[in-house]
C-alpha positions in Angstrom: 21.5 31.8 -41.6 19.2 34.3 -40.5 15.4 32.5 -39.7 13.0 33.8 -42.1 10.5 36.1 -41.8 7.0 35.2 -41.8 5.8 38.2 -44.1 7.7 37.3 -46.7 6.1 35.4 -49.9 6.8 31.8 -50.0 8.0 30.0 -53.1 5.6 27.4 -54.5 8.3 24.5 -53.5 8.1 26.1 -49.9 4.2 26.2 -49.5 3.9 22.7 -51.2 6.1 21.6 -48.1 4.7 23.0 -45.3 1.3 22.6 -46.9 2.4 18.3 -47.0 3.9 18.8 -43.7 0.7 20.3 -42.1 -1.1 17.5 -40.8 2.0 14.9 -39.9 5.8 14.1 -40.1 6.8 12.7 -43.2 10.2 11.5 -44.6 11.8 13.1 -48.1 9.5 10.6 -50.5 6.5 10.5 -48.3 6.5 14.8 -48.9 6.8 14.5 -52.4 4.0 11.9 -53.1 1.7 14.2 -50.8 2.7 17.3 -52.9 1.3 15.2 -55.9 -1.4 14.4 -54.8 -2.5 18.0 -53.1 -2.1 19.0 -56.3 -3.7 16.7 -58.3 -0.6 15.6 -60.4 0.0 19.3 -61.5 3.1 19.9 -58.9 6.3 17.7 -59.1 9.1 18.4 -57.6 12.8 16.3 -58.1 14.8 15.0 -55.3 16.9 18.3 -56.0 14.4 20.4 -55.6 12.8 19.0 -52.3 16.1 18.5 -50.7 17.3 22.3 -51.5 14.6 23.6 -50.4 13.9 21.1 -47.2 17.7 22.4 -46.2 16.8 26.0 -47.0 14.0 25.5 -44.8 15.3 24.3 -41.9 17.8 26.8 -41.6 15.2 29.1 -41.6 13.3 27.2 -38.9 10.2 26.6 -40.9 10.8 22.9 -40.5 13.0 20.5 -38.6 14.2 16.3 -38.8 11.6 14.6 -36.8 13.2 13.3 -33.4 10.9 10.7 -32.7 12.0 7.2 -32.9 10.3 5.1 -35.5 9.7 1.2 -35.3 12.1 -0.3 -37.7 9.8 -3.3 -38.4 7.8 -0.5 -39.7 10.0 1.8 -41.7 13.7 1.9 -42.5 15.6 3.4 -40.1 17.7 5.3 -42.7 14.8 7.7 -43.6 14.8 10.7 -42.2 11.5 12.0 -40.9 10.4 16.2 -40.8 8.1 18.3 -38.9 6.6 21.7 -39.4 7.9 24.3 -36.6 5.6 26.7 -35.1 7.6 29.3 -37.0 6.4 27.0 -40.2 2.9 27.1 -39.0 3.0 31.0 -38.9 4.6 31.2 -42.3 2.3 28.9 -43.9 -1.1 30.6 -42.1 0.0 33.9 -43.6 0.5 32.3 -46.9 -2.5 31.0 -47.1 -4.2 34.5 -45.8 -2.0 36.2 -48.7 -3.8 33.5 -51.2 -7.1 34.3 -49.4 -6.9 38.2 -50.1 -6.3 37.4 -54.4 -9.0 34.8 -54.4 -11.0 37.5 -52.8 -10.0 39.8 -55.3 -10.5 37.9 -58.0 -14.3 37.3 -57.0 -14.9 41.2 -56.5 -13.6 41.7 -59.9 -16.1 38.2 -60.9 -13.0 37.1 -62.7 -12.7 33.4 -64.4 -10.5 32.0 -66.7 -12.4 32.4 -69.3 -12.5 36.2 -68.8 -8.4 36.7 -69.0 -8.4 36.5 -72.6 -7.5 40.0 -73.7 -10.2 42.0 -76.1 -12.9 40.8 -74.5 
């Protein structure tokens, strides 16, 4: 598969990985309890969707399984560990400049929720 390119939009599964991946490796559970609690509770994702997109993402090079030996009196020796790829790192810092630009925006305009409501 062709490696993605770093321009493109991520999807919120996507940025809720590399986001969780960011700051150290973490196995398949240890992602999706740090997804929760970035975001507060508001984002859970399924073993479907995390390993989908985990194997989406590694094709694309935006992530890749961990080859660092773990101490099995430690963790089970079973769970697969990822890491964030420098391609990842790009892809996630363009994200976030993407997210930067509308929260930018937004202020200009002095937008807050309470302002979408329409007839105001």
């Amino acid at each position: 598969m062709a490696k993605q390119k770093t321009k493109a939009p991520l999807t919120p599964a996507v940025l809720h990985i590399l986001l969780a991946l960011s700051t150290k490796e973490r196995h398949g559970y240890g992602i999706m309890k740090q997804v929760e609690s970035d975001s507060e509770g508001k984002v859970t994702m399924g073993p479907g969707t995390l390993y989908g997109s985990i194997r989406r993402m590694i094709d694309a090079g935006l992530i890749s399984e961990s080859d660092k030996d773990r101490d099995p009196a430690m963790d089970d020796q079973r769970r697969v560990y990822y890491r964030i790829t420098g391609l990842g790192r790009t892809a996630l810092a363009a994200e976030l400049e993407r997210y930067r630009a509308v929260v930018s925006v937004a202020k200009q305009k002095r937008l807050s929720p309470s302002t979408f409501a329409y007839g105001i």
